[in-house]
C-alpha positions as CSV (number, residue, x, y, z in Angstrom):
1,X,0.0,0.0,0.0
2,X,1.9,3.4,-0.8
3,X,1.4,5.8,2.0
4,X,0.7,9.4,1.4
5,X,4.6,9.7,2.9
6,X,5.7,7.8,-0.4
7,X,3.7,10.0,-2.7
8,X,4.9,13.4,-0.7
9,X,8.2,12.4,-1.5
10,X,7.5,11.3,-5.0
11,X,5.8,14.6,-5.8
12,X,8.8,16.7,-3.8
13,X,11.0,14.6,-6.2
14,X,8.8,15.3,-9.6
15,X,9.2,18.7,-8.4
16,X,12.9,19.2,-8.1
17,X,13.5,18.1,-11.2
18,X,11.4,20.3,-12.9
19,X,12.8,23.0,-11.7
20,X,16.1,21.9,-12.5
21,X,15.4,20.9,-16.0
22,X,16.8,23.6,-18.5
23,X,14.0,26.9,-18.6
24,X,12.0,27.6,-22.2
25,X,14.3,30.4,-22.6
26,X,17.1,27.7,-22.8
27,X,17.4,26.2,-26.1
28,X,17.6,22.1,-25.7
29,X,19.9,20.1,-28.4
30,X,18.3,19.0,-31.6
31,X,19.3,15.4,-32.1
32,X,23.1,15.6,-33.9
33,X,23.7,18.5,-32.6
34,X,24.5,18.1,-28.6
35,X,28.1,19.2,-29.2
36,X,27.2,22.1,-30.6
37,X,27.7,23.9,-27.3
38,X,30.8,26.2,-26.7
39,X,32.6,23.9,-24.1
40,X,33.0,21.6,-26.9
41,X,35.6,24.1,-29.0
42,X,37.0,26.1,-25.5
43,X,40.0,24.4,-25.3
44,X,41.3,24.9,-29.2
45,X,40.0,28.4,-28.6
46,X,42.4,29.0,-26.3
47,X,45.2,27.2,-27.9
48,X,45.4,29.2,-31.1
49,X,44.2,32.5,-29.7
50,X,41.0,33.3,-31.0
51,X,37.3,33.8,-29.8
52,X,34.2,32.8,-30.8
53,X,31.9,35.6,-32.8
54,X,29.0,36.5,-30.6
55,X,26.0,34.0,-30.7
56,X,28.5,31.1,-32.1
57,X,28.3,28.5,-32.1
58,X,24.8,28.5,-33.8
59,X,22.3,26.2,-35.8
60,X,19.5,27.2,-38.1
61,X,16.8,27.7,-35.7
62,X,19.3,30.1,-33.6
63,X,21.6,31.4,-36.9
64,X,22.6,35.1,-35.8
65,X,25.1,35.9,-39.3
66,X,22.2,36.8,-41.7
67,X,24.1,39.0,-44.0
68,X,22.3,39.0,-47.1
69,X,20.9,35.1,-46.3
70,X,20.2,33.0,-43.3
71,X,21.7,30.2,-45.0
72,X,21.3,27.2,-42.5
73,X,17.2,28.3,-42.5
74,X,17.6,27.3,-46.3
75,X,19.0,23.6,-45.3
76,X,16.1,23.1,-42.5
77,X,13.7,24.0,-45.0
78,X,14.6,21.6,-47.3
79,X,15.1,18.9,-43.9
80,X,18.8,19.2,-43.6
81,X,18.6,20.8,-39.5
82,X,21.5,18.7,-37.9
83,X,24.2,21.3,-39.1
84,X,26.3,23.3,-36.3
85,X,27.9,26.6,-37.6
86,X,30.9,28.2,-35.6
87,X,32.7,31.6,-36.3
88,X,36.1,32.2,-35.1
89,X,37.6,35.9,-35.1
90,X,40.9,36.2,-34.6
91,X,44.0,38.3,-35.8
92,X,46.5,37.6,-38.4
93,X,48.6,40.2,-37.8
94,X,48.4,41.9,-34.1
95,X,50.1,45.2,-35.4
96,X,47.1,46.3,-37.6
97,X,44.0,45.9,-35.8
98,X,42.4,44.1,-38.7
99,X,40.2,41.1,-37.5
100,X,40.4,38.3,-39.8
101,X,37.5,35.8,-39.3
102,X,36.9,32.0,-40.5
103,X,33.5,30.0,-40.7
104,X,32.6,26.6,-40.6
105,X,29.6,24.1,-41.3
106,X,29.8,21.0,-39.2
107,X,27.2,18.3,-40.1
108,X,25.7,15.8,-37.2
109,X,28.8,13.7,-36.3
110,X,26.8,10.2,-37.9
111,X,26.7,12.4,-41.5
112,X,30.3,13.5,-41.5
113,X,32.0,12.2,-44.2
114,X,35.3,12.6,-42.9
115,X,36.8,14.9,-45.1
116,X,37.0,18.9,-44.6
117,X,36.8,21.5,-47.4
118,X,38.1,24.8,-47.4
119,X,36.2,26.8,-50.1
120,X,37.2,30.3,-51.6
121,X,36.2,33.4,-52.1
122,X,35.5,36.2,-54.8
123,X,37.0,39.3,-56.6
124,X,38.3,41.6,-53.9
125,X,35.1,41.3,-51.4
126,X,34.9,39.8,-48.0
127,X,32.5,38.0,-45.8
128,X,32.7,34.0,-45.5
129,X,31.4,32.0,-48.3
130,X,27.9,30.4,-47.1
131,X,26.3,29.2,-50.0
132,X,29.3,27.4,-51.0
133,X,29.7,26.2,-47.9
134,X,26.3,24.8,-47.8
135,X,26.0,22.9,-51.1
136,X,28.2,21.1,-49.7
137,X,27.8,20.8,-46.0
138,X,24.3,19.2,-46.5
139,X,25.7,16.1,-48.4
140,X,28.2,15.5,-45.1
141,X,31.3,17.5,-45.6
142,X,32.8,19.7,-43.0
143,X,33.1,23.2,-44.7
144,X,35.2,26.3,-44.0
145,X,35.5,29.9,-45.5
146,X,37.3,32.8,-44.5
147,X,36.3,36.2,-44.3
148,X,39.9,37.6,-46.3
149,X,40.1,39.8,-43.1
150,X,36.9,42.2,-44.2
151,X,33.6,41.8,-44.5
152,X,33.4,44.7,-47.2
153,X,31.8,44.6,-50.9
154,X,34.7,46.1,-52.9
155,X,38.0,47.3,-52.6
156,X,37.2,50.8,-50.7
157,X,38.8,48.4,-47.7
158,X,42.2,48.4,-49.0
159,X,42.8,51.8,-48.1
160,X,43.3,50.6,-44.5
161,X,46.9,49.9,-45.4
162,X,49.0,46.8,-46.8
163,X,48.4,44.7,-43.8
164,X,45.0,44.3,-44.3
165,X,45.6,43.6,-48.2
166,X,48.4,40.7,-47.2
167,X,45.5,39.6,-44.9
168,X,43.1,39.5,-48.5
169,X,46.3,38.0,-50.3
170,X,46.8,35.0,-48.2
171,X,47.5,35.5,-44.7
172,X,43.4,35.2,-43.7
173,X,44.0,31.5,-45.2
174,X,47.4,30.5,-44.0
175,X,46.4,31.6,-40.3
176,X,42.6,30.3,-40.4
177,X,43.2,26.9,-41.6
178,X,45.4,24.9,-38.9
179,X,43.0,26.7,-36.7
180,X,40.6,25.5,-38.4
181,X,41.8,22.0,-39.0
182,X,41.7,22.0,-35.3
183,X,37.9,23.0,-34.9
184,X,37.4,20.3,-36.9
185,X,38.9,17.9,-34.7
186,X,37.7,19.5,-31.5
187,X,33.8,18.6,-32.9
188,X,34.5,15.1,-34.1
189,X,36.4,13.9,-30.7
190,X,39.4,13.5,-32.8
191,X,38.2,11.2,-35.6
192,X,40.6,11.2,-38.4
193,X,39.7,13.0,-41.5
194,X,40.7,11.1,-44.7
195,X,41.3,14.0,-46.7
196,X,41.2,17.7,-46.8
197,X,40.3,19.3,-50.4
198,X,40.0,23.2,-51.6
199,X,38.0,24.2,-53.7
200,X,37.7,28.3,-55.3
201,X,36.9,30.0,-58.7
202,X,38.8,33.2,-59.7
203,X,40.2,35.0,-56.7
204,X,39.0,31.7,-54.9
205,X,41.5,29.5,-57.2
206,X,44.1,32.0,-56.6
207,X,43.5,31.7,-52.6
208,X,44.7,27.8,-53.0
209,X,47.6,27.8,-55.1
210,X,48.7,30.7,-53.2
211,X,48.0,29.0,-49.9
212,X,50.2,26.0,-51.2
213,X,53.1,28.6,-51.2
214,X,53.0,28.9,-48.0
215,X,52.2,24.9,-46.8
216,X,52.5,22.0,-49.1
217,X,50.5,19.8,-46.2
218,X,47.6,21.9,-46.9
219,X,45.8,20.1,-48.7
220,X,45.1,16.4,-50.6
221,X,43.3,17.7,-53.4
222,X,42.2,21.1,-55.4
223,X,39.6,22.1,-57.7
224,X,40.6,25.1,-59.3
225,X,39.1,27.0,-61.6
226,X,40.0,30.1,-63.4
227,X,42.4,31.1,-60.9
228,X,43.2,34.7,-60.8
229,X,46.7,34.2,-60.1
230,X,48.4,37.1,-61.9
231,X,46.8,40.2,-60.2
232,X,49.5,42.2,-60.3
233,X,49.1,42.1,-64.3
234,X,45.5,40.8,-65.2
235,X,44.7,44.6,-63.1
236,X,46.6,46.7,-65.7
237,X,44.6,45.3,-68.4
238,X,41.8,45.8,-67.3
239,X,42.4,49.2,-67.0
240,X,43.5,49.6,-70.9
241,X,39.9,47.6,-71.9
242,X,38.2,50.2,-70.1
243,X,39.9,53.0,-71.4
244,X,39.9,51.7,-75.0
245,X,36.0,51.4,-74.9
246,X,36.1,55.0,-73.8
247,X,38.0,55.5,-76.6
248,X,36.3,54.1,-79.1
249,X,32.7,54.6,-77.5
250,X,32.1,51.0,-76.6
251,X,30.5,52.3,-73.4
252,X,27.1,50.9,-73.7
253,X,25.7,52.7,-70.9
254,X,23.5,54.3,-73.6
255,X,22.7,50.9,-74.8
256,X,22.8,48.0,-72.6
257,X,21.8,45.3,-75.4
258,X,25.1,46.5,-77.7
259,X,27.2,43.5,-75.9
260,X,24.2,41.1,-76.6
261,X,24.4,41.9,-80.4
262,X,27.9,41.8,-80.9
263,X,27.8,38.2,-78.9
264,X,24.5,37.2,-80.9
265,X,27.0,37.8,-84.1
266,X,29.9,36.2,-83.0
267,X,28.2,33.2,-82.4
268,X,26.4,32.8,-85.4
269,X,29.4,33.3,-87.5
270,X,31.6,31.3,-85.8
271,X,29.9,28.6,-84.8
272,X,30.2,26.6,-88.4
273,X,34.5,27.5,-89.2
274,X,37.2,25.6,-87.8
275,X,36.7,22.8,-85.5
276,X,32.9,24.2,-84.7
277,X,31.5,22.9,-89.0
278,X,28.7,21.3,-87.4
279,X,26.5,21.7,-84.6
280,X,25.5,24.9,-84.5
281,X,24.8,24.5,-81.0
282,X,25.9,28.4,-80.0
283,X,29.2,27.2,-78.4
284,X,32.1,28.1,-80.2
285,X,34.7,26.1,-80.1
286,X,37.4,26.8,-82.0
287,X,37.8,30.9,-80.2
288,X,41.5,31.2,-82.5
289,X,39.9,30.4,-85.6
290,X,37.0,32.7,-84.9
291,X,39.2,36.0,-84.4
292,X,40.7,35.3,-87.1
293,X,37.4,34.8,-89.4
294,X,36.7,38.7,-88.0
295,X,39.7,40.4,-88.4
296,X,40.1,39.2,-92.1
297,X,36.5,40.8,-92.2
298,X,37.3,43.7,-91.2
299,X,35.0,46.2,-89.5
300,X,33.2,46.9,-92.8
301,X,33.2,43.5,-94.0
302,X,30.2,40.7,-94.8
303,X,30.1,39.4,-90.6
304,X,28.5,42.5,-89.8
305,X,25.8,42.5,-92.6
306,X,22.5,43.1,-91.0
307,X,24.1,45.4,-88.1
308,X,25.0,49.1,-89.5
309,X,23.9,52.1,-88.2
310,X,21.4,53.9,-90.0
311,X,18.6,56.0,-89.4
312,X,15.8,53.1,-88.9
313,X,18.3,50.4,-87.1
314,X,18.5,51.7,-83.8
315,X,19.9,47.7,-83.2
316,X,23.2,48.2,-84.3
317,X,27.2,48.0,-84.0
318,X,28.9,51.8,-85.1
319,X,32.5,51.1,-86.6
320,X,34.0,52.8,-83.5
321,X,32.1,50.0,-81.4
322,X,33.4,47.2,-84.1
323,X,37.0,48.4,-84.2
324,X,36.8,48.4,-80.0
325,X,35.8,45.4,-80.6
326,X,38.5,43.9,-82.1
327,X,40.8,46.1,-81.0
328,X,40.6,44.5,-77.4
329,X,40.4,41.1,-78.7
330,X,43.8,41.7,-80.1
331,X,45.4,44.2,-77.9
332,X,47.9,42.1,-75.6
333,X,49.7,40.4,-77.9
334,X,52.1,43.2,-77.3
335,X,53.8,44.3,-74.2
336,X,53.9,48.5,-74.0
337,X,57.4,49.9,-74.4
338,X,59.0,46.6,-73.8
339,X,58.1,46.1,-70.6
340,X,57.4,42.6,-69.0
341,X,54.2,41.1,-70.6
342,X,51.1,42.2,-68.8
343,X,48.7,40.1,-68.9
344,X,46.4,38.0,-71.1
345,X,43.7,39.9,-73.3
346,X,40.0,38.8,-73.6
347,X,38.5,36.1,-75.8
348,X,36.3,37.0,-78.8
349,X,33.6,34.8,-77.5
350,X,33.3,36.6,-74.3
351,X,32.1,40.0,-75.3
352,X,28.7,39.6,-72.6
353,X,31.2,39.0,-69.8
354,X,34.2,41.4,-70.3
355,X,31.4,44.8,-71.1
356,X,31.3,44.6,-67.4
357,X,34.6,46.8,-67.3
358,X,33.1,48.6,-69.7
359,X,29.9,50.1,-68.0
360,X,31.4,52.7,-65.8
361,X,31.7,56.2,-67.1
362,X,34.6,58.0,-66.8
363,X,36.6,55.3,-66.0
364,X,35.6,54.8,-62.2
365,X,34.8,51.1,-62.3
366,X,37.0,48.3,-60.8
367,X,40.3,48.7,-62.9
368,X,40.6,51.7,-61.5
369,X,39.8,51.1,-58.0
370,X,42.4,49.1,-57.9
371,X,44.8,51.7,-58.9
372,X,43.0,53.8,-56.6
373,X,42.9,51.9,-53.4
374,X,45.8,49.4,-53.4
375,X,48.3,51.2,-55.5
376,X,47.4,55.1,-53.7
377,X,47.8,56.8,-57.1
378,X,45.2,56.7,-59.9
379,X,46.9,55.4,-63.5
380,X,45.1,54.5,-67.0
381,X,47.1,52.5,-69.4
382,X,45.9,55.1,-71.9
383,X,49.8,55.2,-73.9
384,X,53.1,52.6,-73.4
385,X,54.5,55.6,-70.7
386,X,51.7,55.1,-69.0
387,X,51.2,51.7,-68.7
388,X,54.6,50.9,-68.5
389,X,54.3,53.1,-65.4
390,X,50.7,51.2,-64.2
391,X,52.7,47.9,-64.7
392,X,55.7,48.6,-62.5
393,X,53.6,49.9,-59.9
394,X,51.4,47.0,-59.3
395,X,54.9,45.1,-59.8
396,X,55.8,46.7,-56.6
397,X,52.7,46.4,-54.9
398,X,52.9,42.6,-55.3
399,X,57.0,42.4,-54.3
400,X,55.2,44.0,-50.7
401,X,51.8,42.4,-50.5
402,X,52.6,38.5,-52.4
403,X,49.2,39.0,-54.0
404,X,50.2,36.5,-56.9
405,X,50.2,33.2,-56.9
406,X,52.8,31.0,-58.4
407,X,51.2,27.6,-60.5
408,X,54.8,26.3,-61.0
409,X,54.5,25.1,-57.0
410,X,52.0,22.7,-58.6
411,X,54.5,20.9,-61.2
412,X,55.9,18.3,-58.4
413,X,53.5,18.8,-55.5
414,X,52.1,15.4,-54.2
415,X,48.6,16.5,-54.1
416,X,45.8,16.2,-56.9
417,X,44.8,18.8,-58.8
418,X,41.3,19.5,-61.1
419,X,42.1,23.0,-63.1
420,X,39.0,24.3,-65.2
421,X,37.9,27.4,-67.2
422,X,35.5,28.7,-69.7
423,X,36.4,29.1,-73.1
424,X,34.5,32.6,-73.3
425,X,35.7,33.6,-69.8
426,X,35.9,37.3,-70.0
427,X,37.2,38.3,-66.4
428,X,40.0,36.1,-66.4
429,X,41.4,35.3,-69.4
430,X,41.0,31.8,-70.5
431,X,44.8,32.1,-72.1
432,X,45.7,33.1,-68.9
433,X,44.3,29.9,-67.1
434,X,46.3,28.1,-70.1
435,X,49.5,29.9,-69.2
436,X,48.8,28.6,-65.4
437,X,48.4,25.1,-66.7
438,X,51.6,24.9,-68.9
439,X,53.5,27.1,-65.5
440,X,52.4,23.9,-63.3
441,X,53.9,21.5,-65.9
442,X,50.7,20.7,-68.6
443,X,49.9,17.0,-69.4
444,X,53.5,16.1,-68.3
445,X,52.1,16.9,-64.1
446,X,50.7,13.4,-63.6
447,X,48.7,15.1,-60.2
448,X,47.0,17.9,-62.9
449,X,44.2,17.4,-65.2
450,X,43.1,20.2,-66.9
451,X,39.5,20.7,-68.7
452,X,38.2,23.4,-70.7
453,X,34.4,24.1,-70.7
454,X,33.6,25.3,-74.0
455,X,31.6,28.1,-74.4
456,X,31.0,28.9,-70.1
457,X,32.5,32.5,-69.0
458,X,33.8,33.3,-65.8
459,X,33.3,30.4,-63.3
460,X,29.2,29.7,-64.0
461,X,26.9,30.8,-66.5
462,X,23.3,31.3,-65.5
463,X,21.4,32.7,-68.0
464,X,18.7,30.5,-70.1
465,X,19.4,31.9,-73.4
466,X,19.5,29.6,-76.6
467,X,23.4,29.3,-76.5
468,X,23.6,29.2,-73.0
469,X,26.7,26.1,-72.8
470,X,26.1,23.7,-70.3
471,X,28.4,24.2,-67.8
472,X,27.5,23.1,-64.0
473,X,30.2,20.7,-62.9
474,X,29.9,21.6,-59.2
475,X,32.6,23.7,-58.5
476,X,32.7,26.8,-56.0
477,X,30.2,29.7,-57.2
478,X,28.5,26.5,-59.1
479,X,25.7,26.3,-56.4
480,X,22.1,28.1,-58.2
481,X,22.3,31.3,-56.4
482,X,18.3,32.4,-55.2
483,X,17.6,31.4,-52.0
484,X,14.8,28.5,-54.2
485,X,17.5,27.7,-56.5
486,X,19.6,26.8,-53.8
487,X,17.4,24.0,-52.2
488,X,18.3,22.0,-55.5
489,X,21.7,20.7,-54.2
490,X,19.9,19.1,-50.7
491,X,19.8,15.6,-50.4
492,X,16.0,15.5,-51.0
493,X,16.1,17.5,-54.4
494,X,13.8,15.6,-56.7
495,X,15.6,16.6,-60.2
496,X,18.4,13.8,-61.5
497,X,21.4,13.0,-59.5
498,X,24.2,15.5,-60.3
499,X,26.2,14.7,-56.7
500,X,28.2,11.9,-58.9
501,X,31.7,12.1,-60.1
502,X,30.6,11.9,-63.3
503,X,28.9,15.1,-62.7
504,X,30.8,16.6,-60.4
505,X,34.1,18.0,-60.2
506,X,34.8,17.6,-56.3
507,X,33.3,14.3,-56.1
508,X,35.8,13.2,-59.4
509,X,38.8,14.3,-57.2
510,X,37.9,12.4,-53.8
511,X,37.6,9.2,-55.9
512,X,40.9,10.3,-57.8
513,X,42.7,11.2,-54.1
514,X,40.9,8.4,-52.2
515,X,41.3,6.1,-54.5
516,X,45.1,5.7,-54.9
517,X,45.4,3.5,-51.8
518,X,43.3,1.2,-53.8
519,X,45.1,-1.5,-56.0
520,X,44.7,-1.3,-58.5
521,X,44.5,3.0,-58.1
522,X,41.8,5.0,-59.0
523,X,42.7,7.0,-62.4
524,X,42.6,10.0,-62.9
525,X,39.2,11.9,-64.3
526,X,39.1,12.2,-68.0
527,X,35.9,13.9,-68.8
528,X,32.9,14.8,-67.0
529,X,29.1,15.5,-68.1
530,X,29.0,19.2,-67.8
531,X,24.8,20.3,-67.5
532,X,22.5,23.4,-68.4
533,X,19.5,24.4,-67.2
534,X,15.9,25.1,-68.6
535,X,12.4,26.0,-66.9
536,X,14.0,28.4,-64.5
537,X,13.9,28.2,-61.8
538,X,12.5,24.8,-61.6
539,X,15.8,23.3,-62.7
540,X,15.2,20.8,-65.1
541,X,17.9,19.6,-67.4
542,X,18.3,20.9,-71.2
543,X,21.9,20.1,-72.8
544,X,24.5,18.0,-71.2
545,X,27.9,16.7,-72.9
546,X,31.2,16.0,-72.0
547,X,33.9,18.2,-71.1
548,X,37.6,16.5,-72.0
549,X,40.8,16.4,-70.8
550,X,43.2,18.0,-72.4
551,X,44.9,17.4,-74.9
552,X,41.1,15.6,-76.0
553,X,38.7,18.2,-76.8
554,X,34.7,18.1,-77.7
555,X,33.7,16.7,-81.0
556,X,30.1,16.3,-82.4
557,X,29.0,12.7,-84.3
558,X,27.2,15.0,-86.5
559,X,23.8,13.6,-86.3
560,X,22.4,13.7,-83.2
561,X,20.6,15.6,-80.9
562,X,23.1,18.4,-80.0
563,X,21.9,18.9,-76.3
564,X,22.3,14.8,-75.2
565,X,25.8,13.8,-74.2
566,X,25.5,10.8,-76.5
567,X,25.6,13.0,-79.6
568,X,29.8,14.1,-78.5
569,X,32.7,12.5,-77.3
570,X,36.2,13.3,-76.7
571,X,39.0,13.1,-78.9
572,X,42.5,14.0,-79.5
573,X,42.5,17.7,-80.3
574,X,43.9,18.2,-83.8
């Protein structure tokens, strides 16, 4: 019989611990996530001398670093909720007061893969790279990003002094990734990783051969794609394209379709000469064969039928615009008054993507902010004097800051390396990306594969247009970039299976790392199915075909459908 003692002392218990449980203002731990708790990172804190970022670390329902995009609300939506994010400030150099800052997305210790990705970031801007981050996050990898040392759009920043630009150059990376490495460890109770990969488009390919300057151990395996590895000269150009389309009135602020037309020509001209006699597809090719098909035209001649300007064709290309044109197409085959060569000039295919040096009036756009804010004196390359002058400043500037980054540290390094570009890249060159190849020793580098993407500017192409080239092969800024769009790349997305390595890049160089304990060794990748996109933004698939290996490039069987991968295969390039 229980006594009414028995049930006083039951109901004194009941009540204790009640009031001991954790109150409704305290959040409880979602299931994966009960080391997501600051105790669980204090110790590594306080070995490498950092902090955490106020509300770190976080999860989606508590994610305090909106920015633009609450990014971890985008993976709970889509039923991905198990993800801890942490932020680490810290500072790379304690003599400038500059506070470089590092994020990372850890999934539920049961979805970890076991391998941790460092991802890059963009132009000259800051802020941590969250989408990136997150496409990949959600399918089990550990993911970091760094902030570069700023969290501005820009390069107004730089005015802060060199420090801060050594911290954009590479000492955010260098110091945030043992650190890093470490939180890594800290979460996952020590568990080994099996590999650790980069991956970074543009300024974000730059970020990893740069880093491997500074440690070989870095890193097992990179995916990099049109690294901008030669600021110190790819900036001067820029600054002569913009002043020859002042020059020649190319500005088409008046006139934001001109770049359209001239692309809408190039394409249909050149899209049946050299090795493109076929498809007719809107991808060109053959880019060589196509400048030359123009110049031999001339800026009066029969490829520009259709487009002069007269009183009732408001649609149409002035000869100024034509001899710009060309003109820039050509221009840096030369270096000015025999100075060192400055940098690679534009492709003729990529006239959409380079007229965004070209909007600004007056010259005010991004060449010259970076003569502006990192070199401290404003220069045009508008004569050789002056860009002889332009070039041996931003020579200087890079003997102080070590902005560029050297491929040659690639031609023996043990890791694996993926190095991509679009053929009608026009923000960095896609003969500068060849240059980078050859510099880290070209199809003689058993650790480097190199594939061209024919037809894809700078590191993604997103518009739906009849030529758009397929081009989606899962690299960094490869993720669809609305908050909607981005839900594709969760584990639940209901369109067809692109996380393969035949689809994707990264997954190509894990098996191609991973693999070479195996006997016999996984081989290196020699094509993938690139992909476009139709129905935006519901994401269904239009064209797909394979992207080669060089020295194979892309050849049509002639008869079949042009947008099914079956129609193409690689061969040797001729």
């Amino acid at each position: 019989m229980i006594t009414c003692g028995v049930l006083f002392a039951v109901a004194i218990f009941l009540l204790s611990f009640t009031e001991s449980a954790p109150s409704n203002s305290e959040p409880r731990a979602l299931p994966g996530l009960e080391r997501c708790v600051p105790s669980t990172f204090r110790s590594v804190i306080n070995r490498y001398g950092g902090a955490l970022a106020a509300g770190s670390p976080y999860t989606s329902d508590n994610e305090p670093y909106a920015q633009n995009l609450k990014v971890l609300v985008l993976a709970k939506d889509a039923g991905v909720s198990d993800i801890c994010g942490i932020r680490v400030n810290l500072t790379a150099n304690p003599n400038d007061g500059n506070d470089v800052s590092f994020e990372i997305y850890l999934p539920s210790p049961t979805k970890w893969n076991r391998r941790f990705l460092t991802v890059g970031n963009g132009g000259f801007n800051g802020g941590t790279s969250r989408l990136d981050m997150l496409t990949r996050s959600v399918h089990g990898w550990a993911v970091m990003s760094t902030n570069t040392g700023h969290e501005e759009q820009g390069m107004g920043w730089a005015v802060r002094g060199e420090e801060v630009q050594k911290d954009w150059a590479w000492r955010a990376m260098s110091r945030s990734l043992p650190f890093a490495k470490a939180v890594v460890a800290a979460y996952y109770g020590n568990v080994k990783t099996v590999a650790n990969y980069y991956s970074g488009c543009s300024t974000g390919g730059r970020m990893g051969i740069r880093q491997i300057q500074e440690d070989p151990n870095s890193f097992d395996g990179m995916l990099i794609g049109a690294p901008a590895w030669n600021v110190k000269s790819a900036m001067p150009v820029l600054s002569r394209v913009g002043w020859l389309g002042e020059k020649f009135g190319l500005n088409p602020t008046f006139d934001p379709n001109l770049f359209v037309r001239i692309s809408d020509r190039v394409y249909r001209e050149c899209n049946v000469i050299g090795q493109d006699k076929s498809a007719d597809d809107g991808v060109v090719r053959d880019s060589a064969a196509c400048l030359e098909h123009f110049l031999q035209s001339g800026i009066r001649g029969p490829v520009w039928d259709g487009l002069d300007c007269t009183v009732d064709n408001p649609n149409c290309v002035s000869f100024s615009q034509r001899e710009a044109f060309l003109t820039i197409a050509q221009e840096f085959k030369r270096p000015p008054s025999n100075q060192s060569y400055a940098g690679d000039g534009f492709d003729i295919t990529a006239p959409v993507d380079f007229s965004v040096f070209l909007l600004q009036p007056n010259l005010m756009g991004f060449d010259q902010d970076f003569s502006r804010y990192m070199l401290g004196q404003e220069l045009i390359w508008d004569n050789d004097t002056n860009g002889a002058l332009l070039i041996d400043k931003s020579n200087a500037w890079d003997t102080r800051v070590r902005a560029n980054a050297d491929p040659s540290v690639l031609n023996g390094w043990k890791g694996k390396v993926i190095l991509y570009t679009g053929t009608a890249d026009g923000y960095v060159s896609t003969e500068g990306t060849r240059r980078a190849f050859a510099l880290a020793g070209g199809n003689d580098n058993p650790n480097l594969k190199f594939f061209e993407l024919p037809g894809m500017p700078h590191c993604v192409d997103l518009g739906t247009g009849g030529k758009q080239p397929p081009w989606y092969i899962g690299g960094v800024a490869n993720y669809l970039k609305s908050p909607t769009n981005s839900r594709w790349h969760m584990p639940n997305n209901t369109n067809p299976p692109l996380n393969t390595p035949e689809h994707d890049a990264l997954n190509a160089l894990t098996a191609w790392v991973e693999g070479q304990s195996r006997r016999p060794p996984t081989s290196a990748p020699t094509q993938f199915t690139s992909t476009a996109f139709a129905n935006w933004p519901n994401l269904t698939i239009s064209k797909q075909r394979p992207i080669c290996a060089s020295p194979l490039r892309q050849e049509w069987d002639g008869k079949g459908d042009v947008n099914r991968k079956e129609s193409w295969s690689c061969v040797p390039s001729s």
